[in-house]
C-alpha positions as semicolon CSV with decimal commas, in nm:
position;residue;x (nm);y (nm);z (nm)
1;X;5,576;-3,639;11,400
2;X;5,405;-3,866;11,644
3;X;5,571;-4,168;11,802
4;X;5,336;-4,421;11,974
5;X;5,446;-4,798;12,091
6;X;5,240;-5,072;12,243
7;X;5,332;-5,429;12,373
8;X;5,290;-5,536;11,974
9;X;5,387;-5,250;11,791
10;X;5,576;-4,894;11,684
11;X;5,414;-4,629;11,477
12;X;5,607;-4,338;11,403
13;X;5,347;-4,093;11,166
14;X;5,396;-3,787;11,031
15;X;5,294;-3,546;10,734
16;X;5,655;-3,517;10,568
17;X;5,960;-3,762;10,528
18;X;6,139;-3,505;10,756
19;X;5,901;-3,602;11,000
20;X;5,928;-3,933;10,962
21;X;6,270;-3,928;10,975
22;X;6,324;-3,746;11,331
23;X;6,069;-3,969;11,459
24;X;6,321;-4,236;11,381
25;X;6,574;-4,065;11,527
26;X;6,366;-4,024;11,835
27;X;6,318;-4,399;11,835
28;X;6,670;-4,471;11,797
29;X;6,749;-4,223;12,120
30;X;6,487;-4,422;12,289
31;X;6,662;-4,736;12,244
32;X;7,017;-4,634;12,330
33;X;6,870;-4,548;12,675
34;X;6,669;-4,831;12,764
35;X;6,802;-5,088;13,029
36;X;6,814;-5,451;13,027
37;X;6,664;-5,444;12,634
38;X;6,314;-5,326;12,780
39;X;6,155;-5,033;12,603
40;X;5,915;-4,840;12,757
41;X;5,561;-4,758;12,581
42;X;5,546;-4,408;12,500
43;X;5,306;-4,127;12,302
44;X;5,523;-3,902;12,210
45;X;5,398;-3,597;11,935
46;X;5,710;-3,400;11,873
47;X;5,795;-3,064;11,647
48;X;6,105;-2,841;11,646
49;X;6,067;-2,500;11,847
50;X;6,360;-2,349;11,600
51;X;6,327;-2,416;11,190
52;X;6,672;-2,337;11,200
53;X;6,904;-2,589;11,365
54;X;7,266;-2,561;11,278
55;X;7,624;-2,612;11,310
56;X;7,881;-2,409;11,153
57;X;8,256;-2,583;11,077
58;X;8,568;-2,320;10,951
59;X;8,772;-2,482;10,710
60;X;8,936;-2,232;10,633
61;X;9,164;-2,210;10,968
62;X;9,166;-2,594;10,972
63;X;9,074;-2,840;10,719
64;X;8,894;-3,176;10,824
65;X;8,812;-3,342;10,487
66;X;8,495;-3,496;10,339
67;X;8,526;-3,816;10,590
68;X;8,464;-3,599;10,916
69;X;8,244;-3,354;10,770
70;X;7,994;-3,672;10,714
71;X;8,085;-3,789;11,082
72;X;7,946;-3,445;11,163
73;X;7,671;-3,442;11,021
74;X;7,601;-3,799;11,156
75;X;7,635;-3,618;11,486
76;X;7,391;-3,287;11,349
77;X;7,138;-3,546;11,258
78;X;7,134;-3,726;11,564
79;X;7,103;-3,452;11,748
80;X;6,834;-3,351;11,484
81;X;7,032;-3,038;11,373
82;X;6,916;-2,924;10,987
83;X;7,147;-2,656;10,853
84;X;7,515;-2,696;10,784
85;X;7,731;-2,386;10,739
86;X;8,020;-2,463;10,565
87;X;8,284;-2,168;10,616
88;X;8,493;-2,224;10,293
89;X;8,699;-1,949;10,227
90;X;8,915;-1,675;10,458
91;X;9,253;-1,551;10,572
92;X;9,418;-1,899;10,564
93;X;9,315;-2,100;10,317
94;X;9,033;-2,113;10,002
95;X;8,866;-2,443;10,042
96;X;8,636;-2,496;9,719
97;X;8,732;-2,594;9,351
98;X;8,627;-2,267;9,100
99;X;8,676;-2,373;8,762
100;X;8,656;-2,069;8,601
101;X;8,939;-1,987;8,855
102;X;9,140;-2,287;8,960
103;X;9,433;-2,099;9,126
104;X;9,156;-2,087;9,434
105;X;9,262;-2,405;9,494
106;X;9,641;-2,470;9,401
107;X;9,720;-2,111;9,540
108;X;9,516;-2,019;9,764
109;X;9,437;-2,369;9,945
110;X;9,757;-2,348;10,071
111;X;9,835;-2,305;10,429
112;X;9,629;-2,327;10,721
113;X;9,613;-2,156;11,050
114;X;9,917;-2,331;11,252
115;X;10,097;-2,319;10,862
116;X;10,092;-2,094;10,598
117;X;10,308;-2,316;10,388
118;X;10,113;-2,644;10,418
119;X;9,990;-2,775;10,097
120;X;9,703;-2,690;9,909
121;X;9,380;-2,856;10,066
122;X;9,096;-2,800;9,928
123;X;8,754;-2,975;9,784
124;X;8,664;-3,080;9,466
125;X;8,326;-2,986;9,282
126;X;8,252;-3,334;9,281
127;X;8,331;-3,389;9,677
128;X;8,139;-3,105;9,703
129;X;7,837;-3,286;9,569
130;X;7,901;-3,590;9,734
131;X;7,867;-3,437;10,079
132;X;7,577;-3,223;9,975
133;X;7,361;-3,560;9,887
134;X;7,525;-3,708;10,224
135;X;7,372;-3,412;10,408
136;X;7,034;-3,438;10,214
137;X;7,000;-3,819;10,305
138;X;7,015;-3,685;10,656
139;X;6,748;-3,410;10,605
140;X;7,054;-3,144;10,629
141;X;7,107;-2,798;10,404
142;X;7,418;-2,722;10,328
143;X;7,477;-2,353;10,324
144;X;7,845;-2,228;10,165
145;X;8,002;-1,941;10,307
146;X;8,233;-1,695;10,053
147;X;8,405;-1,462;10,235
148;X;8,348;-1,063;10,126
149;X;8,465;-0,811;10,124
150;X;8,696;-0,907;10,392
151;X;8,901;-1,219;10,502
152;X;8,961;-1,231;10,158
153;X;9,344;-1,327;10,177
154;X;9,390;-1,640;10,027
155;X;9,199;-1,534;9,728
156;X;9,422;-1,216;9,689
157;X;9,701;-1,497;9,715
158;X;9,567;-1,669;9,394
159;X;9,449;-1,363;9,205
160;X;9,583;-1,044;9,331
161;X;9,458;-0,833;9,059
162;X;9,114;-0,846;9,272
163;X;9,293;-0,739;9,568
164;X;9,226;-0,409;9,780
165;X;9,481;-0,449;10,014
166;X;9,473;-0,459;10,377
167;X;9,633;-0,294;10,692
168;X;9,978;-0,452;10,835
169;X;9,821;-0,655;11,061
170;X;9,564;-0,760;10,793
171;X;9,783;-0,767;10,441
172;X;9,572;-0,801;10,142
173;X;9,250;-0,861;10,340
174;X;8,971;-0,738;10,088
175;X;8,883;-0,746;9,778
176;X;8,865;-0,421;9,555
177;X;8,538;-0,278;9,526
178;X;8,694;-0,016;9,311
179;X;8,754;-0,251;9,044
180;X;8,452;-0,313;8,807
181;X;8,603;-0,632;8,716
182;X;8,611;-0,774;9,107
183;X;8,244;-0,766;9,111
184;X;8,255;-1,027;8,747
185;X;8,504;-1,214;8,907
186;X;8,330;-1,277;9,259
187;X;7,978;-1,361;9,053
188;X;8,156;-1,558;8,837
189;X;8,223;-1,765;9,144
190;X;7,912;-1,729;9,315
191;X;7,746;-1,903;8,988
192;X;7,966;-2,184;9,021
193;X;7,854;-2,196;9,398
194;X;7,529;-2,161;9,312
195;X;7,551;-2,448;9,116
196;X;7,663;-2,664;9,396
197;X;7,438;-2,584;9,650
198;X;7,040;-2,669;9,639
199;X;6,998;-2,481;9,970
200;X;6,945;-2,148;9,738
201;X;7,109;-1,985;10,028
202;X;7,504;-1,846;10,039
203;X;7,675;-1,669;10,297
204;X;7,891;-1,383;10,189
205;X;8,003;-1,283;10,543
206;X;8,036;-0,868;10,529
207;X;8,186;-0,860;10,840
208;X;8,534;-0,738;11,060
209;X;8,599;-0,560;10,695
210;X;8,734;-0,254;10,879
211;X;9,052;-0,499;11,047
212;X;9,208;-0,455;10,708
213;X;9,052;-0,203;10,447
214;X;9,298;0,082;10,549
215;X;9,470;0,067;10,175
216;X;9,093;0,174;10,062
217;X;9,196;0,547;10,151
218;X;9,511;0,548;9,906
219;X;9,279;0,348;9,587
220;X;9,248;0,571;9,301
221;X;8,929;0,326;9,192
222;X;8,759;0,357;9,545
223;X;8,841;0,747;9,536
224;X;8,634;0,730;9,198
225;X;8,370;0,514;9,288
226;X;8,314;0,746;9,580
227;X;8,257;1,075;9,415
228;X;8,061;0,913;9,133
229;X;7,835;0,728;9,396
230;X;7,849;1,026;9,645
231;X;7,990;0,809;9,921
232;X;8,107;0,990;10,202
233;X;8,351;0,712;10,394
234;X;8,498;0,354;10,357
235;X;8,159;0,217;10,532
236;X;7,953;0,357;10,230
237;X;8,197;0,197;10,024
238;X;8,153;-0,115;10,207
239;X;7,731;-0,087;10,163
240;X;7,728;0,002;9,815
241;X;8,032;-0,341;9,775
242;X;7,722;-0,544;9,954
243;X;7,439;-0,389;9,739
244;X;7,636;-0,572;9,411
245;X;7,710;-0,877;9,561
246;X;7,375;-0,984;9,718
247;X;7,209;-0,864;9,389
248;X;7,404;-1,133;9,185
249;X;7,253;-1,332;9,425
250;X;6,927;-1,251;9,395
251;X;6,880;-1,318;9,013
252;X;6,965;-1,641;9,051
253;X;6,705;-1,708;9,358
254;X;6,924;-1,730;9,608
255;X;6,890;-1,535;10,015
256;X;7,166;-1,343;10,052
257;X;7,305;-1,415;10,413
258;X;7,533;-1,226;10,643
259;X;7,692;-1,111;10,951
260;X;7,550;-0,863;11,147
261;X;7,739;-0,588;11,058
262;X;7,465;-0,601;10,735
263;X;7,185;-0,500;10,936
264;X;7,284;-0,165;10,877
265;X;7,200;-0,168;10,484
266;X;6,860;-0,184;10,317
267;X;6,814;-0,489;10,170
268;X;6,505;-0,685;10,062
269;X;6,451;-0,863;10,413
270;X;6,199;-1,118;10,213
271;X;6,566;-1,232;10,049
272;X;6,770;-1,191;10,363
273;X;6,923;-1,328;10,655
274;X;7,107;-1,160;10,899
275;X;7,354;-1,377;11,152
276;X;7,349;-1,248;11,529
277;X;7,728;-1,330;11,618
278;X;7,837;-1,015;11,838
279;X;7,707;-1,100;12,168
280;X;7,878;-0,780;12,317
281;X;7,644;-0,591;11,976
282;X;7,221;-0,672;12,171
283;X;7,188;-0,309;11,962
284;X;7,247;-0,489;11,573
285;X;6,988;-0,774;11,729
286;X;6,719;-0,499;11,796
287;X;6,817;-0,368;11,449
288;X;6,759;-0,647;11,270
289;X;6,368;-0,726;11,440
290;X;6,302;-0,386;11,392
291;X;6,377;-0,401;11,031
292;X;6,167;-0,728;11,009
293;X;6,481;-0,942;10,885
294;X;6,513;-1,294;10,934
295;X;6,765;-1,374;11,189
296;X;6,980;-1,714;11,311
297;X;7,112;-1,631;11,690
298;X;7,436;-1,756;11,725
299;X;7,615;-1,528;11,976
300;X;7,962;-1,637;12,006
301;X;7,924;-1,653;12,367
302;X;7,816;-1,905;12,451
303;X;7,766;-2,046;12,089
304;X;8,170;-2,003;11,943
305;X;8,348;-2,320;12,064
306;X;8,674;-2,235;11,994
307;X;8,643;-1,993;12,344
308;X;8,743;-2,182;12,653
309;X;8,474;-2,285;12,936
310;X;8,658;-2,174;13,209
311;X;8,939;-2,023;13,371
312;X;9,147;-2,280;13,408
313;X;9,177;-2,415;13,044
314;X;9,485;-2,294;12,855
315;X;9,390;-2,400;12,509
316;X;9,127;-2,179;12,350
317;X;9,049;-1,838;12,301
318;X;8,933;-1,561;12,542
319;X;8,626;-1,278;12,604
320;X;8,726;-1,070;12,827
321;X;8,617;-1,280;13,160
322;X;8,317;-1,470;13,007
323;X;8,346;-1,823;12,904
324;X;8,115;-2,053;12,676
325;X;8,097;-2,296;12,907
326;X;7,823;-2,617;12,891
327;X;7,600;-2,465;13,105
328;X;7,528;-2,117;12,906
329;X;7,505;-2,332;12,605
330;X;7,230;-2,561;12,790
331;X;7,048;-2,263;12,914
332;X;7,042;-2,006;12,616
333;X;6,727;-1,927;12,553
334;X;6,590;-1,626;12,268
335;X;6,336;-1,478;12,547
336;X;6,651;-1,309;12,740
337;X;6,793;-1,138;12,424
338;X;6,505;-0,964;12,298
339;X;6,181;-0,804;12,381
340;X;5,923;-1,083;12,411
341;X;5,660;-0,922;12,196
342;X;5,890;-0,981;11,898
């Protein structure tokens, strides 16, 4: 967009109402810093260095509700942020209405991370919507995130017949990808998703699987699967699980997204995005350029805000002796993770 102001007038110009609409917003920052009501004349021509501009909020661990998710993205389009990733489902708590499957909600909505007995919260398909055209009115995707094959607890709570079990830390963390009918019941909910979501992208995470897939190795199903698929460990298992899953949501159009422990499968990279979370992990970066995916950097140092900033602060959690303090966020820059050329 292009912003130019005289003594008589504003223009703000631009080729789409996107445009148009940060140009606003630039106009609007303008005027919050201007002293004694005098606004400078400036030229300003303006486009985002990143198409993708997001903000990620768990639910799961901690739900908010539909009245500070649009306070959020109030903030994301101030700050002229365009993606919202809306974790929805995990350990604690299962955060969207299924139809098809409406113990998600009663059953497994309940709890969250300070209490596993709190009652169910969770949102409705039509709340759903509602913040979906509150996000679009603000030039903002909304991109769901379903949880698989792991952090699949709650769902196990309301429909343990999908279950794979877990590890005692972990109990009932995955689903069972030796069950035929697990991979009908997940795309049964992924078309509901689908149906939610005009983005015509969902997240199905693939990651920390191994935390809690140690009842894999005692599954007669998986023990089947494997010999009739010739898979030689629980990480095959895990690929081939994958495979399925972003297939159901390729027929219906959609880009499969992911964690970076993905990159390691071969997947149409035309239909795929791959999420850059392990900052301690540079290798699964390089992995991903060299397989020519699309990828969204959001290492969780500095980018995870539920890390403290320093070490001094008692509430938060810890890396090690890093911190994701305001400065690494403020100075992050894509140039000093990979090779240039790329």
């Amino acid at each position: 967009y292009a912003l130019e102001m005289n003594s008589r007038r504003i223009t703000i110009s631009a080729v789409t109402k996107e445009g148009l609409f940060r140009g606003i917003t630039s106009l609007l920052h303008l005027v919050e810093v201007s002293k004694n009501n005098v606004l400078p004349c400036w030229k300003i021509e303006d486009a985002p260095r990143y198409a993708w501009r997001g903000f990620m909020l768990d639910e799961s661990r901690h739900f908010f509700g539909k009245e500070k998710v649009k306070e959020l993205l109030d903030q994301m389009a101030y700050y002229k942020l365009n993606r919202f990733h809306w974790h929805l489902t995990d350990e604690p708590g299962w955060r969207i209405e299924i139809k098809k499957y409406p113990l998600l909600g009663y059953v497994g909505g309940i709890g969250n991370y300070k209490d596993h007995d709190a009652a169910p919260q969770f949102y409705t398909q039509e709340e759903i919507r509602e913040v979906v055209r509150y996000a679009a009115e603000r030039k903002i995707e909304v991109i769901p995130e379903i949880d698989m094959p792991g952090h699949a607890t709650a769902a196990n709570r309301a429909y343990p017949q999908f279950s794979g079990g877990g590890s005692e830390k972990h109990p009932e963390f995955t689903f069972d990808p030796g069950n035929e009918d697990t991979y009908r019941y997940l795309t049964d909910i992924l078309k509901e998703v689908d149906m939610l979501f005009p983005s015509q992208m969902i997240h199905l995470g693939g990651d920390e699987v191994h935390y809690g897939n140690e009842s894999w190795n005692h599954n007669e199903g998986i023990t089947k699967l494997m010999e009739t698929h010739s898979l030689f460990d629980l990480a095959q298992v895990e690929k081939y699980f994958m495979v399925r899953m972003a297939d159901s949501l390729y027929v219906r159009s959609n880009l499969f997204l992911a964690w970076d422990e993905v990159v390691d499968i071969s997947l149409p990279t035309d239909k795929s995005v791959i999420f850059w979370w392990r900052h301690d992990k540079p290798g699964q970066l390089e992995k991903a350029l060299e397989k020519d995916y699309k990828v969204v950097l959001c290492p969780r140092i500095p980018f995870y805000f539920d890390f403290v900033q320093d070490s001094t602060h008692t509430v938060g959690r810890r890396w090690v002796e890093d911190f994701s303090d305001i400065e690494k966020v403020y100075s992050f820059s894509p140039d000093n993770m990979v090779n240039k050329d790329r």
